[in-house]
C-alpha positions as a Markdown table, in Angstrom:
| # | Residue | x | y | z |
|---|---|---|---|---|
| 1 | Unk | 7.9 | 12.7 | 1.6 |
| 2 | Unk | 7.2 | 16.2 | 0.1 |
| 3 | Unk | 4.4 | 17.9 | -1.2 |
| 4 | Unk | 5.1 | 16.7 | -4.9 |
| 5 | Unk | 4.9 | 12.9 | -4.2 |
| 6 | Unk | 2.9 | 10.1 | -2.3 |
| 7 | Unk | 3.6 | 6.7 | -0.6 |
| 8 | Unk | 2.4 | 4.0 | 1.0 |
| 9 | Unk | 3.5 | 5.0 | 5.2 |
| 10 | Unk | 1.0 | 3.0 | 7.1 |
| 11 | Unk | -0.8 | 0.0 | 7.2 |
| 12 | Unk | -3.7 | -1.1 | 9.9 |
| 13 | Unk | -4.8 | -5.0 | 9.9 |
| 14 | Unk | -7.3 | -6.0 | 11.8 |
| 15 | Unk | -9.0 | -9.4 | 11.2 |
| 16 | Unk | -11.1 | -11.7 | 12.6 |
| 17 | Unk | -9.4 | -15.6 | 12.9 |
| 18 | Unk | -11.6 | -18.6 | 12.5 |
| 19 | Unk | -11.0 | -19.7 | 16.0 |
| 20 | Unk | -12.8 | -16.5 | 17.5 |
| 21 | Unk | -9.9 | -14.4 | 18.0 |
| 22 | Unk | -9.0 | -10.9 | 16.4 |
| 23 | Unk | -5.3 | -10.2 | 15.0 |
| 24 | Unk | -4.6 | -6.6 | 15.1 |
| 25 | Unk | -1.2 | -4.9 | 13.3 |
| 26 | Unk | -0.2 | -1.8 | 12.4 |
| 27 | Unk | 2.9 | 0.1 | 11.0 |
| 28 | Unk | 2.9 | 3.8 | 10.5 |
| 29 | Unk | 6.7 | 4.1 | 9.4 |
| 30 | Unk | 6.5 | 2.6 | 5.9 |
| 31 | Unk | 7.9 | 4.2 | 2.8 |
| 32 | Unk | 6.6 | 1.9 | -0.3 |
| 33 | Unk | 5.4 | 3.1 | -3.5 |
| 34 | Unk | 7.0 | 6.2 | -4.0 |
| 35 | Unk | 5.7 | 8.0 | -7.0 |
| 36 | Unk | 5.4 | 11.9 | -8.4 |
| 37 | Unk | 1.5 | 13.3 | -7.8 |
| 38 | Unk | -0.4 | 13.5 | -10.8 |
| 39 | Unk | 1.0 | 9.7 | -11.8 |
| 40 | Unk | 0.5 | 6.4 | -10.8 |
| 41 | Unk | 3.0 | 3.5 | -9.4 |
| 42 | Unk | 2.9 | 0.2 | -11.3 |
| 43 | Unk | 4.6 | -2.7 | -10.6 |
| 44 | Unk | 4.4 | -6.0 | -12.7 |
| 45 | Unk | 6.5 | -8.6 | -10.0 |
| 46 | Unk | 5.4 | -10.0 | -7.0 |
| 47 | Unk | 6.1 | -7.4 | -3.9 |
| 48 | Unk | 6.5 | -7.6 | -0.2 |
| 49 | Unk | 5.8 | -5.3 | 2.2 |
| 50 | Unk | 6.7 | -6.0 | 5.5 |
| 51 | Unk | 4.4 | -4.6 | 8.2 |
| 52 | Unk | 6.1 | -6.3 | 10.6 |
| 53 | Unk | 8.0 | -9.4 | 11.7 |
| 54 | Unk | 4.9 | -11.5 | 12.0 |
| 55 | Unk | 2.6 | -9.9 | 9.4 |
| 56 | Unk | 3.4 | -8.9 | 5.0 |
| 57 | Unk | 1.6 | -8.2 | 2.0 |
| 58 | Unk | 2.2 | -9.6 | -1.2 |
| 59 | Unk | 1.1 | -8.1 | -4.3 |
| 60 | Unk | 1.0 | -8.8 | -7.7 |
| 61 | Unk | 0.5 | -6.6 | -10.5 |
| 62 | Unk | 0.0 | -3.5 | -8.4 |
| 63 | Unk | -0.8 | 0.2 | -9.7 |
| 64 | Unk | -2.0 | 2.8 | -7.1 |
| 65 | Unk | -3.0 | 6.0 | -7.4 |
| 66 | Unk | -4.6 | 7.8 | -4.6 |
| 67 | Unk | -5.3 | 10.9 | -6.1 |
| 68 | Unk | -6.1 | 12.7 | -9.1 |
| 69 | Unk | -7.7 | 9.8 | -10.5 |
| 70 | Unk | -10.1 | 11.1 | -14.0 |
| 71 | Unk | -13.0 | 8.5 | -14.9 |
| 72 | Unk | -11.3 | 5.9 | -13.6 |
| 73 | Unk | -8.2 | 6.0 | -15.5 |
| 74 | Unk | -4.9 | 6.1 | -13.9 |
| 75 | Unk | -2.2 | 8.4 | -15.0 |
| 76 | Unk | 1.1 | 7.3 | -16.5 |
């Protein structure tokens, strides 16, 4: 959103189905898991994240950090 935060904005799926086939999805107009650089985002509850009307994520327990990350430690 600004140079002093990150987010989740897109999401590309591609997976191949038992029967053969492929299902492709992406979504490059998200705005999950807003958090100040230099920290990390933590959430304890189940989340959804809707990539589309056919296709979500759920997550559990989540903490992201994309950058910034020291020996494997996340920031606060």
């Amino acid at each position: 959103k600004n140079e002093n935060r990150f987010y989740l904005k897109e999401v590309n799926v591609s997976m191949n189905l038992v029967n053969g086939s492929v299902f492709s999805i992406a979504n490059n107009n998200l705005s999950y898991w807003d958090a100040p650089l230099g920290s990390s985002y933590m959430c304890n509850k189940e989340q959804t994240v809707s990539v589309s009307g056919a296709f979500q994520i759920n997550t559990f327990d989540l903490r992201v950090q994309p950058f910034n990350v020291i020996e494997g430690k996340y920031s606060t």
